[in-house]
N, C-alpha and C positions, 0 to 999 in steps of 0.2 A: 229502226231508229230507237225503237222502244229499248233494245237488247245495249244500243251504245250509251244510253241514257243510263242507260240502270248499272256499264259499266264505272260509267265514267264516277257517277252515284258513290260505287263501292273503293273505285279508287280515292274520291276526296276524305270518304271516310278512314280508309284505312295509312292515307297519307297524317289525318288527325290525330291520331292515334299516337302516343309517348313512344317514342323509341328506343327510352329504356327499359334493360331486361332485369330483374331483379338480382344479385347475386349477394354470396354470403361474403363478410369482412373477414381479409385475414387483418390478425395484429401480430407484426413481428417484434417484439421486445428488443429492447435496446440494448446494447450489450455493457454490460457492468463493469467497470474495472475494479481489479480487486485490491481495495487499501487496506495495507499493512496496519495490524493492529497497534494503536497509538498506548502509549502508558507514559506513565512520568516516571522517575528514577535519578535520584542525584548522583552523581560521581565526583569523586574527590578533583577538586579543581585545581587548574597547576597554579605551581607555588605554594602547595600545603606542602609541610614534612609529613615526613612518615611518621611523627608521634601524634599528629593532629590526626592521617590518616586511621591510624590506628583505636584513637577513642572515638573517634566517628562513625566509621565501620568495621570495627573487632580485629580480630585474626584472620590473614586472608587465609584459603583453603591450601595454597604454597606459596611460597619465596620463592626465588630462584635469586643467585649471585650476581652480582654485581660484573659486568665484563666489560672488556676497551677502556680508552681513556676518550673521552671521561665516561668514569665509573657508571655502566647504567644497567640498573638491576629491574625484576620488575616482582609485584606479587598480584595473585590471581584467586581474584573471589567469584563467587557462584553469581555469575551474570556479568561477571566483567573484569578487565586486568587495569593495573595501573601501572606506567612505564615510571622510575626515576633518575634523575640525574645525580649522584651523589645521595643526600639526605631531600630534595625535591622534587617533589611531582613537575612532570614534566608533559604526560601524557593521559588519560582516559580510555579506554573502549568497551563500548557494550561486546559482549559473543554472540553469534551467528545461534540461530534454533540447535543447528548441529552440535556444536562447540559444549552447550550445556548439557 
């Protein structure tokens, strides 16, 4: 009796006993998306001419001709083109990292 006594003893005890077992934290980092780096930059706005263009921001780096009807030429400066229609801006684009 004494032997069921002392089991049963060691069972209430080891029933009391916390059942958790220690382990270590992982931390999985979240994963970042990657934004495109932001900058300000004007570009000539449609409906400027090309003489406004041009005291605004200089000479571009090339012209190119004017083709079709209607006339539409465009000039190309370092970071960006400007499309026109006759003597009007008509267009803007910044260029691609490759482009520069």
């Amino acid at each position: 009796m004494r032997k069921s006594v002392n089991a049963l003893w060691l069972a209430v005890c080891l029933c009391s006993l916390p059942c958790t077992v220690p382990a270590d934290n992982l931390t999985v980092p979240e994963k970042q998306e990657e934004k495109p780096e932001t900058f300000s930059v004007t570009l000539p706005g449609r409906g400027m001419t090309k003489e406004n263009v041009l005291s605004q921001f200089g000479e571009p780096e090339k012209k190119y001709s004017a083709v079709g009807t209607p006339p539409i030429s465009r000039w190309v400066y370092k970071g960006f083109t400007v499309y026109f229609e006759s003597n009007y801006v008509i267009h803007a684009v910044f260029h691609t990292p490759e482009e520069n």
